[in-house]
C-alpha positions in Angstrom: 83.0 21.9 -176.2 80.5 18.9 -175.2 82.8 16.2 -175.5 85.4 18.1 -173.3 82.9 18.5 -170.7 82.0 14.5 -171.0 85.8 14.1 -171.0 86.6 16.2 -167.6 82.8 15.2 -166.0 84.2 11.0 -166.8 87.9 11.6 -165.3 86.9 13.4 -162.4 84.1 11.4 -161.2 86.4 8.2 -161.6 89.3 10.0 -159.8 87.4 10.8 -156.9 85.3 7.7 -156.6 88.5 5.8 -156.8 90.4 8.0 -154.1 87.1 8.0 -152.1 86.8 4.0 -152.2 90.4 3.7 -151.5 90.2 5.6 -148.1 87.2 3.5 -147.1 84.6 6.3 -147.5 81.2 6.7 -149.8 81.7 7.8 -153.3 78.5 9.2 -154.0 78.0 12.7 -155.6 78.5 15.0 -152.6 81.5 13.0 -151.0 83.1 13.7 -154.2 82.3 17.7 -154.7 84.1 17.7 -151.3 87.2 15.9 -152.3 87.8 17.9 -155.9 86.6 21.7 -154.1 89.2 20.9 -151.4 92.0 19.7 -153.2 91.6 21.8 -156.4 90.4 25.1 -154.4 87.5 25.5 -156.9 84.7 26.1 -155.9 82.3 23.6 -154.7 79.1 24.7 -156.6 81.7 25.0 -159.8 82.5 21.1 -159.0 78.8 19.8 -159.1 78.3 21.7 -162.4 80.9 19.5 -163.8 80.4 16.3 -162.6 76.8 17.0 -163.5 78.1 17.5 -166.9 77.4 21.4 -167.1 79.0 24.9 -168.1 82.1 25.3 -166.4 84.9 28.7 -167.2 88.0 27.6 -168.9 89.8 28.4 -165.5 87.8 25.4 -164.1 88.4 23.3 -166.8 91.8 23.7 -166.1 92.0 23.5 -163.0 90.1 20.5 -162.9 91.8 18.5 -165.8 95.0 19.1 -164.6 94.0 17.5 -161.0 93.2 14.2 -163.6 96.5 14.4 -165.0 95.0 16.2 -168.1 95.7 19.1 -170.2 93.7 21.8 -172.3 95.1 21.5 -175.9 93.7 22.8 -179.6 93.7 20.3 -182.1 92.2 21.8 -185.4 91.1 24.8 -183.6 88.9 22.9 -181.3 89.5 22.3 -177.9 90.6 18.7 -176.9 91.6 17.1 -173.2 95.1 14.9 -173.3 97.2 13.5 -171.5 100.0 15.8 -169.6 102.8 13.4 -169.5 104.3 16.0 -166.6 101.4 15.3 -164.2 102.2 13.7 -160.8 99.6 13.1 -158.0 102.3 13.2 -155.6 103.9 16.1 -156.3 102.4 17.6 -152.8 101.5 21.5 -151.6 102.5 24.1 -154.0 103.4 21.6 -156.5 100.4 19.4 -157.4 97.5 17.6 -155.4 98.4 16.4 -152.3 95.6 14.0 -151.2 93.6 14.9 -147.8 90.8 13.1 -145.7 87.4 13.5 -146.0 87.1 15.1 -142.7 89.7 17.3 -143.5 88.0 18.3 -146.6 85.1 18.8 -144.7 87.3 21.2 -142.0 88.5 23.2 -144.4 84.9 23.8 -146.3 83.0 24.4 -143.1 85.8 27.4 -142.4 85.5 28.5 -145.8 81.9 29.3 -145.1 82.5 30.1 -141.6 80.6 27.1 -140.3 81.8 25.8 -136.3 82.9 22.8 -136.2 
């Protein structure tokens, strides 16, 4: 189970560091809970766990592979990461991750916790 957790904590950190960097905005550890909570509708105290290389529920871990473009899979009864050859990140709302902005990301999680904006 550890080396799915390195797996998952490795992809997502690189995934949102590169969609963070590529909209011109820091890519430290909290800018990047933001991004995956919002897009992936996890839970942001569920997202630090696994970037900090933690427990996380299997719903997480899929939930959170398949935003990387990965898949849960057994290979000799253990539980392996690959590649799911039917991922898109374009696929858009109810069909895959559609990318948002920081500030919306921040929108939507103040209103999740009922914070004014």
């Amino acid at each position: 189970m550890s080396d799915i957790r390195q797996t998952l904590k490795t992809f997502c950190w690189a995934r949102a560091q590169h969609r963070l960097r590529l909209a011109d905005y820091t890519s430290g550890f909290s800018s990047a809970v933001l991004l995956i909570a919002v897009e992936t509708d996890v839970e942001a105290r569920r997202v630090a766990a696994v970037l900090a290389g933690g427990f996380s529920s299997l719903d997480t871990q899929k939930r959170l592979a398949a935003w990387c473009g990965l898949k849960l899979a057994q290979k000799h009864g253990a539980p392996v990461l690959e590649a799911d050859p039917d991922a898109s990140f374009d696929r858009g709302p109810g069909g895959g991750v559609a990318p948002v902005t920081i500030d919306e990301a921040q929108r939507r999680i103040n209103a999740r916790l009922g914070v004014a904006a």
